[in-house]
C-alpha positions as CSV (number, residue, x, y, z in Angstrom):
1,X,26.4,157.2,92.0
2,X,28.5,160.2,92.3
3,X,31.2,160.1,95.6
4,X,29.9,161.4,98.6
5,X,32.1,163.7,101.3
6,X,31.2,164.8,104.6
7,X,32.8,166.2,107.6
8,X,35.2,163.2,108.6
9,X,36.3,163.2,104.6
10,X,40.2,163.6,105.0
11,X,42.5,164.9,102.5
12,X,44.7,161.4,101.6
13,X,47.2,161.0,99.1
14,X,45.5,160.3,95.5
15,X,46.7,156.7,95.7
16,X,45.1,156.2,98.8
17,X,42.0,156.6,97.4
18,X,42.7,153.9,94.5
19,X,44.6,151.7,97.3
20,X,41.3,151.5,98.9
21,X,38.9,151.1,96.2
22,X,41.3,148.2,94.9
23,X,41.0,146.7,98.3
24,X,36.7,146.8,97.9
25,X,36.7,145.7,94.2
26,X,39.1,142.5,95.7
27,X,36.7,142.0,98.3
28,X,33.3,142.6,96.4
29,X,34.6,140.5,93.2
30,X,36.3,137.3,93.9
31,X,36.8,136.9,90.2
32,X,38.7,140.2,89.8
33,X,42.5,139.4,89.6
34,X,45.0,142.1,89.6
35,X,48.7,141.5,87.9
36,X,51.4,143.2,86.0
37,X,55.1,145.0,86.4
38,X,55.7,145.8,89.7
39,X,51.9,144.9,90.6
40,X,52.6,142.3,93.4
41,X,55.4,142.6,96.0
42,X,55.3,146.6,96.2
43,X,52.3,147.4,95.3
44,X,52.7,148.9,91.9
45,X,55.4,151.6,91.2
46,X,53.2,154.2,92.8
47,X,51.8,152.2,95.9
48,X,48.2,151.9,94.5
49,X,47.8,148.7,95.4
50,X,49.7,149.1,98.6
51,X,49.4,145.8,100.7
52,X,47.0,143.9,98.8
53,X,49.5,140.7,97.7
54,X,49.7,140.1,101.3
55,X,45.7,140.4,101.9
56,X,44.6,138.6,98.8
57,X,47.3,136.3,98.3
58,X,50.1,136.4,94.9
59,X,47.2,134.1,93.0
60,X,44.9,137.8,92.6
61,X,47.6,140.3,92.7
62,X,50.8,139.1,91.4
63,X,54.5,140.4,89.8
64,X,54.7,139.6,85.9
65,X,57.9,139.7,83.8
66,X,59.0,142.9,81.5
67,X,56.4,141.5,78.7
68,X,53.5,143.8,77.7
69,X,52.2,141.5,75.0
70,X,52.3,138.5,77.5
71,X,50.5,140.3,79.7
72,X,48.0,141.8,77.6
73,X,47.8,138.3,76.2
74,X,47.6,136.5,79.7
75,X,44.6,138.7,80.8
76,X,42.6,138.1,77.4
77,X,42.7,134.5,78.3
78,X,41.2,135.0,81.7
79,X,38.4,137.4,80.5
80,X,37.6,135.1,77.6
81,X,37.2,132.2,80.7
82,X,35.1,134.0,82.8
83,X,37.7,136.3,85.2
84,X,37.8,140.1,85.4
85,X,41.3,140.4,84.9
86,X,42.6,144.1,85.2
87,X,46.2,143.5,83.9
88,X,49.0,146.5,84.9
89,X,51.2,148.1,81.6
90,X,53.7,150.3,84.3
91,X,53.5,153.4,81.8
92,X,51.6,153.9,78.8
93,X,54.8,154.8,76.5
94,X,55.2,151.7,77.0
95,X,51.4,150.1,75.3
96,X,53.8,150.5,72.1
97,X,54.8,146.7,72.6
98,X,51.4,145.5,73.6
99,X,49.3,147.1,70.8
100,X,49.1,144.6,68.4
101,X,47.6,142.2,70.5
102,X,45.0,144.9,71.8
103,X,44.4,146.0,68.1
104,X,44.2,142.5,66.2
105,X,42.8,140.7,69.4
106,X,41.3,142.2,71.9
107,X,39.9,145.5,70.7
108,X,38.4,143.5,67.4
109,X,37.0,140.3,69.6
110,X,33.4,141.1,70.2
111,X,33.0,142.2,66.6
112,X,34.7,139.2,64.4
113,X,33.0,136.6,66.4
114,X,29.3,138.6,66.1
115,X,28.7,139.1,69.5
116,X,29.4,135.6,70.3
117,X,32.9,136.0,72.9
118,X,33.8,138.8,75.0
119,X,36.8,139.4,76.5
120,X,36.2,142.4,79.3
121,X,40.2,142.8,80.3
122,X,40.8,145.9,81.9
123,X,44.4,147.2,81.2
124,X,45.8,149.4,84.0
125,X,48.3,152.4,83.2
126,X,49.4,155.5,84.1
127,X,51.5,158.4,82.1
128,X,51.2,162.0,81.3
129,X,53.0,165.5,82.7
130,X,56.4,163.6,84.0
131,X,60.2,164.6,82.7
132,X,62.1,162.0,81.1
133,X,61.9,160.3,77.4
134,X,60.2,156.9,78.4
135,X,57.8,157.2,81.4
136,X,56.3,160.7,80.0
137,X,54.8,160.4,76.7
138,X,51.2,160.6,75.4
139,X,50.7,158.5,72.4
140,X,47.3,159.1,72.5
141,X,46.5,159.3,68.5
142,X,48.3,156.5,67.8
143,X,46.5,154.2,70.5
144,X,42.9,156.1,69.8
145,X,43.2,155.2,65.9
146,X,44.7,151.6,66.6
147,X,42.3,150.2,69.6
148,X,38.8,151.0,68.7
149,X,36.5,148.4,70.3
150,X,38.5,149.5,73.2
151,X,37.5,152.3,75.7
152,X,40.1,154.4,76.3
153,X,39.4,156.4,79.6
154,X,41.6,159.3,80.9
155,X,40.6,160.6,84.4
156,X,41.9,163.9,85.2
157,X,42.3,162.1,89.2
158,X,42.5,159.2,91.3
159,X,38.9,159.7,92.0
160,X,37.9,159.8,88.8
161,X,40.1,156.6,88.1
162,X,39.0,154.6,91.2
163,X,35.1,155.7,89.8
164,X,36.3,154.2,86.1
165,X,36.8,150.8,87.6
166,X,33.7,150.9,89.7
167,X,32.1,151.4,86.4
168,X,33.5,148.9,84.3
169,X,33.2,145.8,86.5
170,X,29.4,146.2,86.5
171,X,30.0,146.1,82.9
172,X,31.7,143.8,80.3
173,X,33.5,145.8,77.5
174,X,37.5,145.8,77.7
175,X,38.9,149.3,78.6
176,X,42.5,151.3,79.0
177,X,42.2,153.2,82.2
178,X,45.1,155.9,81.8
179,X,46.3,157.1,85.6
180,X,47.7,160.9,85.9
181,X,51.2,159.8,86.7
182,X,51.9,163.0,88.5
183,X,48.7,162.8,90.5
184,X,49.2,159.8,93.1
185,X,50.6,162.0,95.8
186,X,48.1,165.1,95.3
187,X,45.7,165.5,97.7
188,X,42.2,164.5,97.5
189,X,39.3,164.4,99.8
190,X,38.7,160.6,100.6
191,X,35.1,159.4,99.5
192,X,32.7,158.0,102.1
193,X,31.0,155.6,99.5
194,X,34.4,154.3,98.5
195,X,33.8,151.0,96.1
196,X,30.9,152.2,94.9
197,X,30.6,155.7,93.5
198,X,30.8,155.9,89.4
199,X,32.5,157.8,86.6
200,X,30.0,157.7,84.1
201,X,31.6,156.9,80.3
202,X,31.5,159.7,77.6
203,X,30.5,162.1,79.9
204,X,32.2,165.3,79.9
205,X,32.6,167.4,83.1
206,X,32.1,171.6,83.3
207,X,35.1,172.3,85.6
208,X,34.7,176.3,85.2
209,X,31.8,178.0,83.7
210,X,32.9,181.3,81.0
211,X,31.7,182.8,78.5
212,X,34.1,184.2,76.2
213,X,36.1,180.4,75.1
214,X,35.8,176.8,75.5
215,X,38.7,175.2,76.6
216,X,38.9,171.1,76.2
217,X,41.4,169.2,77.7
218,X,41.8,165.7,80.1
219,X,43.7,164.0,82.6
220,X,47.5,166.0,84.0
221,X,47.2,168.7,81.7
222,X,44.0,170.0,82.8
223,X,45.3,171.2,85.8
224,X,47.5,173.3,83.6
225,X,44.5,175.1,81.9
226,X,42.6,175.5,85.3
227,X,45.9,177.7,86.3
228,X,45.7,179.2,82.9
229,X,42.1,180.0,83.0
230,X,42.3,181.3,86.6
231,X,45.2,183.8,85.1
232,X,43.2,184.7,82.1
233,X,40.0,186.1,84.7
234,X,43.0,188.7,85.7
235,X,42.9,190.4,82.1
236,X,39.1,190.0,81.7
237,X,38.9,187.0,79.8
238,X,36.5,183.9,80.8
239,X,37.3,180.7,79.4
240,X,35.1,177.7,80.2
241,X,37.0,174.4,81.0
242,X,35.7,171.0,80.1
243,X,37.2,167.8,81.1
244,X,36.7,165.2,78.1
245,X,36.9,162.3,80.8
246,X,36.4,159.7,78.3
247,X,38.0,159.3,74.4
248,X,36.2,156.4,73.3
249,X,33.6,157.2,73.6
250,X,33.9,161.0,73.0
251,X,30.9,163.6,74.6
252,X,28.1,161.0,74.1
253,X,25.6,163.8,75.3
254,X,27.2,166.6,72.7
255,X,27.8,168.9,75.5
256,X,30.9,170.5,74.5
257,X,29.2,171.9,71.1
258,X,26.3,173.6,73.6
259,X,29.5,174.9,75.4
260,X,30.9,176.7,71.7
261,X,27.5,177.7,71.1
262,X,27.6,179.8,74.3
263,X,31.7,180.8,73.7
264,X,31.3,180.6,70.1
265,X,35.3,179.6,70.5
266,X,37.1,176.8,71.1
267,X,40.7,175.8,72.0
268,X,41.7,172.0,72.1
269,X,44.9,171.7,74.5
270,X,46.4,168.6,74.6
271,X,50.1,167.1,75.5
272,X,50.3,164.7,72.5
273,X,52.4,165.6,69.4
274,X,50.7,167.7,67.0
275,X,47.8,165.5,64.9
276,X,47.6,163.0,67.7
277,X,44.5,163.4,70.1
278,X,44.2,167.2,69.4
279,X,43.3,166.0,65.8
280,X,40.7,163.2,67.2
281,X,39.2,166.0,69.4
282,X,38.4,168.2,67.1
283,X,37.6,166.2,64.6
284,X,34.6,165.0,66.8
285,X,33.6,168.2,68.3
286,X,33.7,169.8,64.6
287,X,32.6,167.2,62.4
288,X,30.7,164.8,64.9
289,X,29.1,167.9,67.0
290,X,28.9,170.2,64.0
291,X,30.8,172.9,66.3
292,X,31.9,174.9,63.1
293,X,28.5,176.8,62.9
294,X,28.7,178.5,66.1
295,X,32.8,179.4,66.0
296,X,33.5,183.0,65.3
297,X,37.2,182.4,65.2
298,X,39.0,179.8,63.6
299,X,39.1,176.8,66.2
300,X,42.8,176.1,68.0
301,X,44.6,173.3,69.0
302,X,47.9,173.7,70.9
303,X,49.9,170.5,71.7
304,X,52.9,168.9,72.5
305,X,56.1,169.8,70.6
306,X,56.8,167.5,67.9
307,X,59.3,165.0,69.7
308,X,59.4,163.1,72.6
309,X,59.9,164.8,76.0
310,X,63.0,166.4,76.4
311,X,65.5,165.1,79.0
312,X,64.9,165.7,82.7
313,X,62.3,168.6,84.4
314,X,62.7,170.6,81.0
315,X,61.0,167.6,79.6
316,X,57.2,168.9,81.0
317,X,57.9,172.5,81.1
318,X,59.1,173.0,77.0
319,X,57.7,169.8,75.6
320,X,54.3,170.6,76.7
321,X,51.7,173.2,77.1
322,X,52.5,175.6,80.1
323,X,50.0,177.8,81.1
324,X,52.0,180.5,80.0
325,X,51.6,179.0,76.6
326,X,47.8,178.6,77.3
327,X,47.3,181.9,78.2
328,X,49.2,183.4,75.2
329,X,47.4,181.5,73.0
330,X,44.2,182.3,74.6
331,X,44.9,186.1,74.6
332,X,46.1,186.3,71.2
333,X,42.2,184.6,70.4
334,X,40.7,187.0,71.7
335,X,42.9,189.9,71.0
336,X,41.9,188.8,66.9
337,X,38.7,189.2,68.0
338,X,38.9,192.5,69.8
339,X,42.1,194.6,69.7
340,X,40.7,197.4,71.5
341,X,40.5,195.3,74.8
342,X,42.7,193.4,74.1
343,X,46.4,195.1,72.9
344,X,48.7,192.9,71.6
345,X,50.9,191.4,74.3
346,X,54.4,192.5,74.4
């Protein structure tokens, strides 16, 4: 069930929207316990859970210590008992210190014991497009390569997030639901339906139709590339976007090779380092979807820098695609392609 808007559909804060649907999965599930750094008494760093300790008591949404394993740990317990834990990591730079319990545990349950135990803990987080070393990172590869048996879900919005949980309570696989950490005040029309619209796994969304390149990206920095693609209409170029949605699982329906068969090129833009998720990506859409045999120009990827954020604002702007950086790349595509209309930039 897709969300549904009408005329009394007010434009709220993006956390208002999760605030809300936590409050109906609270209310809808009485086995659905919420807990982690900064969960309880203030609602989680962003106010996403705004309120509901003193609704639903500190037994379903509660404060844990600075312990990402414990937590991690904690919530496995419950799921394996029965409970829909969804258990709070404040900032995915910081699933470094929960991932071996994920990988050798969680991730590896359902598998080693033959179908026989399930554990379906959801793990809350939130990261992507901030300044700073430690709250802005996007160590996607690593976690993709180290987790499988987990989802790993990267909504581009709070929408998108709030229709991720929706989704996985009606299901019982464990998932990482990875919250744009720049996105919780950005505007967004509130649902009518809210509680019970989906966001369908492994399903990729068309954002912008084009014709000329397919442009893949997910969660903060595809806002980036909608700018960038907007920009590149200017100078006659049109790009389609696609919003991957979901990394495991990747494009279940193969949509983005149909997109490169139209394009017949493809750039992969991504804020990991380089060979993190970039490399995943295209590894799937060229050796998975077979994408090679309609590219007429050698695919791209264009990432991160190869450190850590910078230090302060310059952090997102130089660390990370700009769309400045998109669009040069982009141009320079298509000016290979075609000089004539496209003159090298100066």
């Amino acid at each position: 069930m897709l969300p549904v808007f009408d005329e009394s559909s007010k434009l709220v804060d993006g956390r208002v929207i999760l605030r809300d649907n936590f409050d109906k999965i609270l209310s809808k599930y009485p086995e659905v316990l919420i807990f982690g750094e900064d969960t309880g008494t203030i609602g989680d760093v962003n106010q996403g859970l705004e309120g509901l300790q003193e609704k639903y008591g500190e037994m379903r949404v509660s404060d844990t210590g600075i312990r990402e394993a414990t937590i991690i740990g904690q919530g496995i317990g419950m799921a394996l008992r029965g409970l829909r834990p969804i258990a709070e990591i404040q900032y995915l730079d910081y699933m470094i210190y929960a991932l071996q319990i994920i990988s050798d545990d969680l991730s590896t349950l359902h598998y080693r014991t033959f179908g026989k135990q399930k554990a379906p803990l959801i793990i809350r987080t939130r990261g992507h497009r901030l300044e700073g070393i430690w709250h802005s990172g996007s160590q996607l590869g690593g976690i993709l390569n180290l987790i499988r048996g987990v989802f790993v879900l990267v909504p581009r919005n709070m929408t998108k997030a709030a229709g991720f949980y929706n989704t996985l309570l009606e299901s019982d696989q464990p998932a990482m639901v990875v919250e744009c950490l720049n996105g919780y005040r950005l505007k967004e029309k509130m649902p009518t339906n809210i509680g019970e619209f989906k966001t369908l796994l492994g399903v990729v969304e068309t954002l912008k139709e084009g014709s000329d390149i397919t442009l893949v990206s997910y969660g903060s920095t595809l806002r980036i590339v909608e700018q960038a693609a907007k920009e590149l209409t200017e100078v006659g170029i049109d790009a389609e976007v696609i919003d991957i949605q979901s990394l495991l699982p990747f494009d279940l329906n193969h949509d983005i090779v149909k997109s490169v068969a139209k394009t017949n090129r493809l750039m992969v833009i991504d804020e990991d380092v380089p060979g993190g998720a970039s490399a995943y990506i295209l590894n799937e859409i060229l050796n998975t979807q077979n994408a090679y045999a309609h590219l007429d120009s050698k695919p791209q990827t264009l990432t991160a820098q190869h450190h850590r954020p910078a230090y302060g604002t310059d952090g997102d702007y130089f660390s990370k695609p700009s769309a400045e950086d998109i669009f040069e790349n982009v141009y320079n595509v298509m000016h290979e392609m075609n000089p004539v209309d496209f003159p090298k930039l100066r």
